[in-house]
Jmol script that loads the backbone (N, CA, C; Angstrom):
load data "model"
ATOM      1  N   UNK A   1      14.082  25.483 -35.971  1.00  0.00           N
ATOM      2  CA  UNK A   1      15.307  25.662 -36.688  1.00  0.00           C
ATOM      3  C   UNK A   1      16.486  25.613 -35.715  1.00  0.00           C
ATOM      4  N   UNK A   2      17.834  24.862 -36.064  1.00  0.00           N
ATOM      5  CA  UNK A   2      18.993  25.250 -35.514  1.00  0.00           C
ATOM      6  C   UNK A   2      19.113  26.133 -35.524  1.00  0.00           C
ATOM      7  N   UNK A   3      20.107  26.574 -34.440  1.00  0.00           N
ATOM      8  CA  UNK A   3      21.078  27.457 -34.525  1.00  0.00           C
ATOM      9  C   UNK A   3      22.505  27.294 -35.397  1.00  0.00           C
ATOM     10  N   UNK A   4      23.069  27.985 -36.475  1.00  0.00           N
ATOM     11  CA  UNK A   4      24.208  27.702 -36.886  1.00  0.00           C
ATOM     12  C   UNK A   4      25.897  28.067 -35.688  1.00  0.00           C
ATOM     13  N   UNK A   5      26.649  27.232 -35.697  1.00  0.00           N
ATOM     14  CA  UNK A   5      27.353  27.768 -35.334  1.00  0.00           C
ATOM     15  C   UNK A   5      28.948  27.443 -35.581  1.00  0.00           C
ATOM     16  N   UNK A   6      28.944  28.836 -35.579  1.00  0.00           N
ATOM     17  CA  UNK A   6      30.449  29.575 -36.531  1.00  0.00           C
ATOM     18  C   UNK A   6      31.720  28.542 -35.901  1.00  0.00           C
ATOM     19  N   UNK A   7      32.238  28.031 -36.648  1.00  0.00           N
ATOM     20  CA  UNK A   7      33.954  27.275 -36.050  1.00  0.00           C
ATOM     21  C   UNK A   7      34.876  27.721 -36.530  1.00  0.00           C
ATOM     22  N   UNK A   8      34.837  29.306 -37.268  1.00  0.00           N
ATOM     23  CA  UNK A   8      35.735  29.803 -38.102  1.00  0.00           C
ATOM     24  C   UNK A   8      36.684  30.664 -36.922  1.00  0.00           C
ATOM     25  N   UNK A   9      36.259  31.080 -35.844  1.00  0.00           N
ATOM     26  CA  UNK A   9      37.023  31.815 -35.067  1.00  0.00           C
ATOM     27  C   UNK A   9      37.670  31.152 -34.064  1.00  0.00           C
ATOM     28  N   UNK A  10      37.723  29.756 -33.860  1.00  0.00           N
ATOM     29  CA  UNK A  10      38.017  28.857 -32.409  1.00  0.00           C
ATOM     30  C   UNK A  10      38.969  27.860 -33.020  1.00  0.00           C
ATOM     31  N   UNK A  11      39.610  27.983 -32.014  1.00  0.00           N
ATOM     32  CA  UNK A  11      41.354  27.533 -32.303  1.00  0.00           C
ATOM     33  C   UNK A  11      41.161  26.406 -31.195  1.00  0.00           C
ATOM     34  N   UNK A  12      41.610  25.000 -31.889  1.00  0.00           N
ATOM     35  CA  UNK A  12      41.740  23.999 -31.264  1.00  0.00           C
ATOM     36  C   UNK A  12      43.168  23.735 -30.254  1.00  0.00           C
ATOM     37  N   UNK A  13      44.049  24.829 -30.974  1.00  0.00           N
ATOM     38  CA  UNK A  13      45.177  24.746 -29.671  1.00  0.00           C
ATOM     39  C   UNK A  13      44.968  25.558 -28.281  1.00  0.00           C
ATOM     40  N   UNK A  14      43.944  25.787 -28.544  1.00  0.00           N
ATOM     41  CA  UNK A  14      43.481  26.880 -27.168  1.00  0.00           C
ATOM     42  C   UNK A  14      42.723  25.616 -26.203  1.00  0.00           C
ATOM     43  N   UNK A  15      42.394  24.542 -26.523  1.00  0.00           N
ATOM     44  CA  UNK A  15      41.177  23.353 -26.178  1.00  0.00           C
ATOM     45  C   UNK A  15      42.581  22.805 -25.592  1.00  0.00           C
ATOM     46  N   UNK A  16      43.944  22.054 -26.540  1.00  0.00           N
ATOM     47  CA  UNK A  16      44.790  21.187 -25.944  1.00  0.00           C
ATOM     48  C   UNK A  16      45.466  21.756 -25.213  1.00  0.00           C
ATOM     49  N   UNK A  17      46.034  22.883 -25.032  1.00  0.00           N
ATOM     50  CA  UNK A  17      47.240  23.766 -24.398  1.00  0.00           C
ATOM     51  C   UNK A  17      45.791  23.791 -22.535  1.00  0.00           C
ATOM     52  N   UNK A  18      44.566  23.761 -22.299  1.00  0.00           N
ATOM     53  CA  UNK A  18      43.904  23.740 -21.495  1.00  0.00           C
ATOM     54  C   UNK A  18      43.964  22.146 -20.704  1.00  0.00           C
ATOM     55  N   UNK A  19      43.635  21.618 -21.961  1.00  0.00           N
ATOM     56  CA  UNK A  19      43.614  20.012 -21.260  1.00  0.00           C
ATOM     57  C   UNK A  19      44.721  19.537 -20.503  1.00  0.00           C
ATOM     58  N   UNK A  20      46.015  19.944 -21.529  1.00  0.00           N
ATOM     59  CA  UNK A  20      47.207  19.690 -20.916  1.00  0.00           C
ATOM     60  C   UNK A  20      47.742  20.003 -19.300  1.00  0.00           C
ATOM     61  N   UNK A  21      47.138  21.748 -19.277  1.00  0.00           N
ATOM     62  CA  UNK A  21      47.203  22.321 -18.191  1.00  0.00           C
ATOM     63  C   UNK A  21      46.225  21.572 -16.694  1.00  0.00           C
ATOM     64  N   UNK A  22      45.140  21.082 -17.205  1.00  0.00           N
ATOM     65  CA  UNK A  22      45.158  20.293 -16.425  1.00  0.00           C
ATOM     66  C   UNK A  22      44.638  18.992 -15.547  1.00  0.00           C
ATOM     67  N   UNK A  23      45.741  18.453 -16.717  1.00  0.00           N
ATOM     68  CA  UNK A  23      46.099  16.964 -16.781  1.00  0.00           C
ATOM     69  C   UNK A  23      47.546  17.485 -15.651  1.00  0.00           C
ATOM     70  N   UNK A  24      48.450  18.204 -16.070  1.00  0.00           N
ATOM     71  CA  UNK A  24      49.798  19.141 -14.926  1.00  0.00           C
ATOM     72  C   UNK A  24      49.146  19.485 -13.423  1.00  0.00           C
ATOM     73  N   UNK A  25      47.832  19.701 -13.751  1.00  0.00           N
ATOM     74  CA  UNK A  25      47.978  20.487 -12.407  1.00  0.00           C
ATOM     75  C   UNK A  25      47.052  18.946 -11.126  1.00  0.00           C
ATOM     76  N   UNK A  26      46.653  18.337 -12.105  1.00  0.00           N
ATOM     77  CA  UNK A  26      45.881  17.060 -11.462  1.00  0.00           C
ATOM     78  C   UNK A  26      47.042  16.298 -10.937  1.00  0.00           C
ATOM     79  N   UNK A  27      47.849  16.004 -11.565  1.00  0.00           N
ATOM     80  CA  UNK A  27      49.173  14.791 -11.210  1.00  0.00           C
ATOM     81  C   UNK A  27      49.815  15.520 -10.033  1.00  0.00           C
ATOM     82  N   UNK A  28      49.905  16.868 -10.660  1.00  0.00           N
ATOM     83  CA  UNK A  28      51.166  17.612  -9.318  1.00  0.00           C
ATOM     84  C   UNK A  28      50.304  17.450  -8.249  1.00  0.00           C
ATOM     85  N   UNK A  29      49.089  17.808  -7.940  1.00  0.00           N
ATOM     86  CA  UNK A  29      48.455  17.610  -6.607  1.00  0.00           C
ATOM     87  C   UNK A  29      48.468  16.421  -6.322  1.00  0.00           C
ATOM     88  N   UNK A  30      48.102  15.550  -6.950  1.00  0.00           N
ATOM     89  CA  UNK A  30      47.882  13.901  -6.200  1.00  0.00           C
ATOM     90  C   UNK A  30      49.239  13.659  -6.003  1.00  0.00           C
ATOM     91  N   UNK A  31      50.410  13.840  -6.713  1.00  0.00           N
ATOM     92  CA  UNK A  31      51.956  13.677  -5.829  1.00  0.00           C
ATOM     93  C   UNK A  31      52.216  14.313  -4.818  1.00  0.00           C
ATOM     94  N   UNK A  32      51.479  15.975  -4.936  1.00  0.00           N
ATOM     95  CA  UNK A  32      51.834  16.506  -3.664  1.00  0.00           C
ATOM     96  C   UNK A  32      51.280  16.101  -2.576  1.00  0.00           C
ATOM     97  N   UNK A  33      50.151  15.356  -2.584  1.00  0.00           N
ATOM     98  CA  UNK A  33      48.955  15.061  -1.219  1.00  0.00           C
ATOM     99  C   UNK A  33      49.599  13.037  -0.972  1.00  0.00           C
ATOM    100  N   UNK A  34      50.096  12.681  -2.041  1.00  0.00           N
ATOM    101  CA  UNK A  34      50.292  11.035  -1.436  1.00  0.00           C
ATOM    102  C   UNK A  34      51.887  11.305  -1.242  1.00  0.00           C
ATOM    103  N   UNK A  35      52.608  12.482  -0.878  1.00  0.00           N
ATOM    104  CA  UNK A  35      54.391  11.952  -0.534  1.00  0.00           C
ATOM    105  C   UNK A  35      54.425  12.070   1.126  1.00  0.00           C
ATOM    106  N   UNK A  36      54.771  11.449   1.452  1.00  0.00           N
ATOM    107  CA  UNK A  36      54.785  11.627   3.217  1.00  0.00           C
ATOM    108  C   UNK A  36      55.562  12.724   3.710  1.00  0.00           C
ATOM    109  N   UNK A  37      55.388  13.060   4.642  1.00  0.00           N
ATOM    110  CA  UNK A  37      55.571  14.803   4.511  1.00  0.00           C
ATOM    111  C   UNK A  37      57.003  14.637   5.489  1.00  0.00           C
ATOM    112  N   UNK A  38      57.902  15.253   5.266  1.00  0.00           N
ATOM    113  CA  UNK A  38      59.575  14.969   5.794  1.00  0.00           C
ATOM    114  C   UNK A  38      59.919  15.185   7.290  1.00  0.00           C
ATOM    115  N   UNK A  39      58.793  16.728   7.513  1.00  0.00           N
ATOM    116  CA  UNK A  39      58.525  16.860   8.789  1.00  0.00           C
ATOM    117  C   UNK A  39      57.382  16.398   9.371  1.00  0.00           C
ATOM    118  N   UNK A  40      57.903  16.039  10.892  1.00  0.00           N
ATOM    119  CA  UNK A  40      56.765  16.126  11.767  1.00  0.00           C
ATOM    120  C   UNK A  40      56.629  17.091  12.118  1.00  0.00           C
ATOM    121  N   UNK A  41      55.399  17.661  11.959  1.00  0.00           N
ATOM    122  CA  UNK A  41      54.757  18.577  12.669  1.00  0.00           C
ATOM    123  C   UNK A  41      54.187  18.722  14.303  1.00  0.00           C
ATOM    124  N   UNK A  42      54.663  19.728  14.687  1.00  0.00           N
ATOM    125  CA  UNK A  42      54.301  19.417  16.130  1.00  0.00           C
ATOM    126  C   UNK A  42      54.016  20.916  16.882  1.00  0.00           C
ATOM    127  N   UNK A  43      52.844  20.897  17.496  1.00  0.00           N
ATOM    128  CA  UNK A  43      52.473  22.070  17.786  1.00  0.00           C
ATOM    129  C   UNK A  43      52.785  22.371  19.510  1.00  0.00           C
ATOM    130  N   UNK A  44      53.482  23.373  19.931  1.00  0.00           N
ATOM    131  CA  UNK A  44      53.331  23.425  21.016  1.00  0.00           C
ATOM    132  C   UNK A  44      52.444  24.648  22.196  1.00  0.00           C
ATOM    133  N   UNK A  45      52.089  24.579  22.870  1.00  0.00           N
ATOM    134  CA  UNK A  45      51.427  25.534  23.868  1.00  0.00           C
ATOM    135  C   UNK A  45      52.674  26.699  24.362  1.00  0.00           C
ATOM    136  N   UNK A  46      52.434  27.260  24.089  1.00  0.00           N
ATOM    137  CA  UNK A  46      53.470  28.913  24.940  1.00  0.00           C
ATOM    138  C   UNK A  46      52.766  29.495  25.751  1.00  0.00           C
ATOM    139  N   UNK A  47      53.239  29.109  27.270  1.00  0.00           N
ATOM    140  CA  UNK A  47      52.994  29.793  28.025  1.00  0.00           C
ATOM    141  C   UNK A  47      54.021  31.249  28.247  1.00  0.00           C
ATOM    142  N   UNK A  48      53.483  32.547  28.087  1.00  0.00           N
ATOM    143  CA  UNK A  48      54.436  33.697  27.795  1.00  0.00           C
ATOM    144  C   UNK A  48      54.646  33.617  29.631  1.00  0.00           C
ATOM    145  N   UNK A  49      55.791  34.012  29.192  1.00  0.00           N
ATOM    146  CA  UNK A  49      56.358  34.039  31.192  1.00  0.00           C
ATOM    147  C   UNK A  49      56.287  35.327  31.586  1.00  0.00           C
ATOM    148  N   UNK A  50      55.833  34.777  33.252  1.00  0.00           N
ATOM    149  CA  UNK A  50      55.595  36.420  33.686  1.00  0.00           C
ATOM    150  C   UNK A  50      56.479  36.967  34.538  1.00  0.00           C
ATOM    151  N   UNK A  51      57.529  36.884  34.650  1.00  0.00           N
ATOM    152  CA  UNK A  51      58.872  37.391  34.954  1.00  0.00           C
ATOM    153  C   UNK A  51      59.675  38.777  34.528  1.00  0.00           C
ATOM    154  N   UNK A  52      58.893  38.752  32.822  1.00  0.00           N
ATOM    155  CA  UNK A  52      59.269  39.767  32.059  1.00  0.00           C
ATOM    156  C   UNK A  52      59.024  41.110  32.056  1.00  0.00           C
ATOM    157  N   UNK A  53      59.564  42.095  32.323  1.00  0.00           N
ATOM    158  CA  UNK A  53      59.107  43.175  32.511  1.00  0.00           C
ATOM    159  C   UNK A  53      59.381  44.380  31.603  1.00  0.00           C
ATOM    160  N   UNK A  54      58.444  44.950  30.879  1.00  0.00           N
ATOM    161  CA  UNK A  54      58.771  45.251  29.926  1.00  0.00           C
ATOM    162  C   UNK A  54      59.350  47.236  30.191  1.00  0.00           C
TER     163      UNK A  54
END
end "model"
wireframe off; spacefill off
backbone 0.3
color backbone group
């Protein structure tokens, strides 16, 4: 035997208001990861100086 099951309590705007969310959150990342980034990044070494006396 099946199982019956109930569709009286499930709201189909709860399904699109999800999809929508993310279909939003898919686009914003792939724009955020393909825009070339404004800065260069550049890391430098710090040597702390020993002159300082605290």
């Amino acid at each position: 035997m099946r199982p019956e099951i109930e569709r009286e309590g499930h709201d189909r705007t709860i399904d699109l208001v999800a999809v929508i969310a993310l279909l939003i959150a898919v686009f914003g990342s792939i724009c955020y990861l393909s825009s070339p980034s404004s800065e260069q990044i550049t890391t430098a070494f710090i040597v702390p100086s020993q002159s300082v006396r605290w």
